[in-house]
C-alpha positions in Angstrom: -15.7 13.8 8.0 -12.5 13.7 9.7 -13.6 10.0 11.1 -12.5 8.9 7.7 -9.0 10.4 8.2 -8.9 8.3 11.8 -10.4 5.0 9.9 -7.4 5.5 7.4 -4.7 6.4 9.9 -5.4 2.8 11.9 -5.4 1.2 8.1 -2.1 2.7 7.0 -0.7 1.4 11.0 -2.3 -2.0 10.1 -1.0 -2.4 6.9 2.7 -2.2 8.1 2.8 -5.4 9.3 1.1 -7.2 6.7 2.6 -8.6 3.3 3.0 -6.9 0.5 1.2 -9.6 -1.5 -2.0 -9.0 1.1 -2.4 -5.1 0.3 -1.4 -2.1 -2.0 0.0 -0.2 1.0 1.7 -2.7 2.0 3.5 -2.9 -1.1 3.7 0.6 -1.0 5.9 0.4 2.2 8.2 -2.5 1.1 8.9 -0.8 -2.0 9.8 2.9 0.1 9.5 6.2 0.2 11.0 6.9 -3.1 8.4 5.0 -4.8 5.6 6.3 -2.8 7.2 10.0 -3.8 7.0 9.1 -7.4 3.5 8.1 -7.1 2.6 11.0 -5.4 4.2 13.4 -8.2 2.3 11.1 -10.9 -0.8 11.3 -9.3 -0.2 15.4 -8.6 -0.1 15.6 -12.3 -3.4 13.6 -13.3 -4.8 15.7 -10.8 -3.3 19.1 -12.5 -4.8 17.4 -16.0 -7.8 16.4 -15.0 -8.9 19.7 -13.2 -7.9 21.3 -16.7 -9.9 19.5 -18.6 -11.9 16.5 -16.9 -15.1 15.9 -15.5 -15.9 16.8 -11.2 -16.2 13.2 -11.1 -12.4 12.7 -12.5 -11.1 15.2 -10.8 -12.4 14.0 -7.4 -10.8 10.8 -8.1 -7.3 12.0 -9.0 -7.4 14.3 -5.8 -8.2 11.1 -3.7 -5.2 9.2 -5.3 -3.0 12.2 -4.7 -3.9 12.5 -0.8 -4.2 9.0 -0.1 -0.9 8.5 -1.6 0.6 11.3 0.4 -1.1 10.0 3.5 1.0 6.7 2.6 4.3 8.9 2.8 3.2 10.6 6.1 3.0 7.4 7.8 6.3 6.0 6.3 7.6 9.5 8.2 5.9 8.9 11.3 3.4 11.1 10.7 -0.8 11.2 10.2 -3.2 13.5 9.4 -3.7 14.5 12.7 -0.5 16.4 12.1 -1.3 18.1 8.8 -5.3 18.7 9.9 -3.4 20.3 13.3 -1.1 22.5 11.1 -3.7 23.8 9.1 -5.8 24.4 12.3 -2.8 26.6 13.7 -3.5 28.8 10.3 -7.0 30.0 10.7 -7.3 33.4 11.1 -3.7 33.9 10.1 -3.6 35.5 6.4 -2.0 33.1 3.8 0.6 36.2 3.3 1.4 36.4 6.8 1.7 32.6 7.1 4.1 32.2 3.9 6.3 35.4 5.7 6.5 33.5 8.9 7.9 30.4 7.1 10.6 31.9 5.4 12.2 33.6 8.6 
């Protein structure tokens, strides 16, 4: 599954260069990381609602919009999901309690 992630990465590098009229990303980038920010925190919060109360059909929806969207915002930082999947790879085995501790010193 994590071939998706790659496919995506090379798509969100693509879509850089191309115009804004072309592709959604695209716009996405010209308009910036603020915008991209504020459709993350929408799309967190028809996520939050639809897990309340929506089908598993709607809720797997509003959680792809919410990671692609913050995938978006990774790449206008420089960063992929190789990063994030490589983070989360550093925490297994590591209790979540221990993990939280370690961030805050």
């Amino acid at each position: 599954m994590t071939d998706i992630f790659e496919k995506l990465n090379l798509i969100l590098e693509d879509r850089k260069d191309k115009s804004p009229s072309e592709s959604y990303v695209s716009s996405l980038y010209e308009k910036g990381l603020n915008h991209t920010c504020e459709k993350i925190n929408e799309e967190s919060i028809e996520l939050i609602e639809a897990i309340k109360k929506e089908s598993n059909k709607r809720i797997i929806s509003e959680a792809a919009d919410l990671w692609f969207h913050s995938l978006v915002a990774l790449s206008m930082k420089n960063l992929s999901s190789n990063d994030i999947l490589e983070e989360l790879e550093k925490r297994f085995g590591v209790s979540g309690h221990e993990e939280k501790n370690n961030r805050n010193t």
